[in-house]
C-alpha positions as CSV (number, residue, x, y, z in Angstrom):
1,X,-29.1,8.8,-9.1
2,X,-27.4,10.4,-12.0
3,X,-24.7,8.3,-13.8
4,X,-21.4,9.6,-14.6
5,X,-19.7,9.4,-17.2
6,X,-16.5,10.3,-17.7
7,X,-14.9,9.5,-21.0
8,X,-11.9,7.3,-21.6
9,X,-9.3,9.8,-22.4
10,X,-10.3,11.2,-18.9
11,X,-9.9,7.8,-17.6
12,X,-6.8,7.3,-19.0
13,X,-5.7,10.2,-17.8
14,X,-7.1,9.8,-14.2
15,X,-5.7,6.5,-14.0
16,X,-1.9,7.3,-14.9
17,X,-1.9,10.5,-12.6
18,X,-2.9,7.7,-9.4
19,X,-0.5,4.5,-11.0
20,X,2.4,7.4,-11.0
21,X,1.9,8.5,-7.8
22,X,1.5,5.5,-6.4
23,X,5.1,4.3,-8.5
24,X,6.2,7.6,-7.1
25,X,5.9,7.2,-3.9
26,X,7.0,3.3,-3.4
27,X,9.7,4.7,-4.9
28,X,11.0,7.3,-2.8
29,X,10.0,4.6,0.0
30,X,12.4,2.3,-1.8
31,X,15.0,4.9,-1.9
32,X,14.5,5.2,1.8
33,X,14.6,1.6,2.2
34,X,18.1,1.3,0.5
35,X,19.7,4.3,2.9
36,X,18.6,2.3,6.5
37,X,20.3,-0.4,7.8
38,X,18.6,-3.5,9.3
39,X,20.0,-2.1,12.9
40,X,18.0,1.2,12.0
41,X,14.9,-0.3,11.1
42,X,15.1,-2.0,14.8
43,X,14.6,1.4,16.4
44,X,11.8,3.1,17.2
45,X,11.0,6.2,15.1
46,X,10.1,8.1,17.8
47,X,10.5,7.3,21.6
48,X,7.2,5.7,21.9
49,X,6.1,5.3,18.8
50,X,6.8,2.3,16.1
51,X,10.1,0.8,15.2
52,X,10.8,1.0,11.3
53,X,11.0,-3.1,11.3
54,X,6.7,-2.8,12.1
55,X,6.5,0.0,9.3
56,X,8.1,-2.1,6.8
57,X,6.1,-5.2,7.7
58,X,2.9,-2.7,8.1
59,X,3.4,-1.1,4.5
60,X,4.6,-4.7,3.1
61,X,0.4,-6.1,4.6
62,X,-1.3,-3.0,3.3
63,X,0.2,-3.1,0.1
64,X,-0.8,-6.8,0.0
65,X,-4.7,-6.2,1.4
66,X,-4.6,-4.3,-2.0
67,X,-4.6,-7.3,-4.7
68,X,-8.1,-8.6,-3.2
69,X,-9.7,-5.4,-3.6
70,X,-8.9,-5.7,-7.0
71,X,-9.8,-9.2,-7.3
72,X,-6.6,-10.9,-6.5
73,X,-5.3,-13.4,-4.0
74,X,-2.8,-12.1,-1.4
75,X,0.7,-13.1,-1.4
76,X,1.6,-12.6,2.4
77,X,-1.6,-13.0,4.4
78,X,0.8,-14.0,7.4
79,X,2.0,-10.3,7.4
80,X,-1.9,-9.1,8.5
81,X,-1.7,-10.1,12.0
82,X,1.3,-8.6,13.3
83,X,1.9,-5.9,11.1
84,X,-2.1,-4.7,11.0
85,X,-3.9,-6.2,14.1
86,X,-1.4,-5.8,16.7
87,X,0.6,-2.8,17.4
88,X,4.1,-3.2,17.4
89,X,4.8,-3.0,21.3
90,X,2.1,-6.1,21.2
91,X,4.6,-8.1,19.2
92,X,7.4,-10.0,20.5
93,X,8.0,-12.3,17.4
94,X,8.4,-10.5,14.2
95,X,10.6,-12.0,11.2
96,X,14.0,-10.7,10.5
97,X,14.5,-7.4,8.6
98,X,16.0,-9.3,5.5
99,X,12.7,-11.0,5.3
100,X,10.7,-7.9,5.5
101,X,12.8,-6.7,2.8
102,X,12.1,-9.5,0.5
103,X,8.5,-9.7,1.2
104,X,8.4,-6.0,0.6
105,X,9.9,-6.8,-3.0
106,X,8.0,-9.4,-3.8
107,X,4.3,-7.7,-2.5
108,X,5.4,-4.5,-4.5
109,X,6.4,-6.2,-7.6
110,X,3.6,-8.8,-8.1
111,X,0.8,-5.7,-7.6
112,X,2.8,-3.5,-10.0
113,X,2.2,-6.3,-13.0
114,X,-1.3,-6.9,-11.8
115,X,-2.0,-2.7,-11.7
116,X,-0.4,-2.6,-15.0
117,X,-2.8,-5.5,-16.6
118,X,-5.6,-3.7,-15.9
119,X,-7.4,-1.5,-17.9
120,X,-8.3,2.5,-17.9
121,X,-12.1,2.0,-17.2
122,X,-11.7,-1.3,-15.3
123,X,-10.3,1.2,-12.9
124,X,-13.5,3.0,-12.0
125,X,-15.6,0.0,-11.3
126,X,-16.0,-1.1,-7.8
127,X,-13.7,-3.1,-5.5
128,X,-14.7,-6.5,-4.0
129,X,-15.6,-5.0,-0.4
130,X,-18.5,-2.9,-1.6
131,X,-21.5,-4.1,-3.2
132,X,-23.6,-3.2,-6.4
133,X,-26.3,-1.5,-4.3
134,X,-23.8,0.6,-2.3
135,X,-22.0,1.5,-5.3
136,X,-24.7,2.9,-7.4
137,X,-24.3,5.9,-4.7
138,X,-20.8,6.0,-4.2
139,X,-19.1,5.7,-7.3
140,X,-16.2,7.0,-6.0
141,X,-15.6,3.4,-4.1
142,X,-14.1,1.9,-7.1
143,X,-10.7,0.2,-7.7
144,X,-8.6,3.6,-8.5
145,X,-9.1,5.4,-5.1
146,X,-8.1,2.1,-3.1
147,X,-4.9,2.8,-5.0
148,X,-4.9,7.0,-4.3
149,X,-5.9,5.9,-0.4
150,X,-2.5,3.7,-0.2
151,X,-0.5,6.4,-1.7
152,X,-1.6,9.3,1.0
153,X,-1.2,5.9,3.8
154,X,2.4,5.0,2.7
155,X,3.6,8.7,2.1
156,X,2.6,9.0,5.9
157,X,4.8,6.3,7.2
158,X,7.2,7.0,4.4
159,X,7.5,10.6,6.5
160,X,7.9,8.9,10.3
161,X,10.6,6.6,8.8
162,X,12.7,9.5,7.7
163,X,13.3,10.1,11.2
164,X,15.2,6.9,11.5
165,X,18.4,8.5,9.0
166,X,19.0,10.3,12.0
167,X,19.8,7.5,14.3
């Protein structure tokens, strides 16, 4: 297989256009956030479909699932199970809203500092759930695109939770 290479002003370059997006959109979620009340995030966004309370907690476990990828322990495991496993008519005991909101803070913040730590071409190597073999033919599985994944991921929910200013 041929090797790319891409040089490191590309990288550099590659790398900010994903971190900025990615600070782009948590920030318009955060925006979003800050204009719901705690009732709002209790209803469902839809009828049928999730209640903003299981988006928060569901963005809140994704963003966490991110800092092992990247070679980092999780700071809200606890947040997998009901916000990732189990659908949100499955769950009859979530934590308050308040909580969400602070875990939310905390998840955010913590991978911000770790993203910002790490360097241009530390970027394109691979994440911890593929393996040397696989990514010698898929280069593109490296550490970058887990971030451009979550950004696409969180801009759909951030989208379904706009509904919620209505109610």
């Amino acid at each position: 297989m041929t090797t790319l290479h891409i040089t490191q002003q590309k990288q550099q370059v590659f790398t900010k256009m994903v971190l900025d997006a990615w600070a782009s959109k948590l920030s318009q979620f955060d925006k979003l956030l800050s204009e719901l009340s705690d009732e709002q995030l209790l209803k469902e966004v839809a009828p049928g479909r999730n209640r903003g309370i299981y988006l928060l907690g569901h963005l809140t476990a994704l963003a966490d699932s991110v800092f092992p990828l990247l070679g980092y322990e999780k700071l809200a495991p606890h947040l997998l199970e009901p916000f990732v496993h189990l659908p949100d008519q499955k769950n009859g005991d979530l934590p308050p809203v308040s909580e969400l909101r602070q875990e939310w803070t905390k998840v955010k913040t913590a991978l911000a500092e770790k993203m910002a730590a790490i360097p241009a071409d530390e970027w394109f190597q691979k994440h911890t759930s593929i393996s040397a073999e696989d990514f010698e033919y898929e280069p593109h599985r490296n550490k970058l695109n887990v971030v451009l994944s979550r950004v696409g991921h969180v801009d759909y929910h951030l989208g379904q939770l706009q509904f919620l200013k209505t109610k």
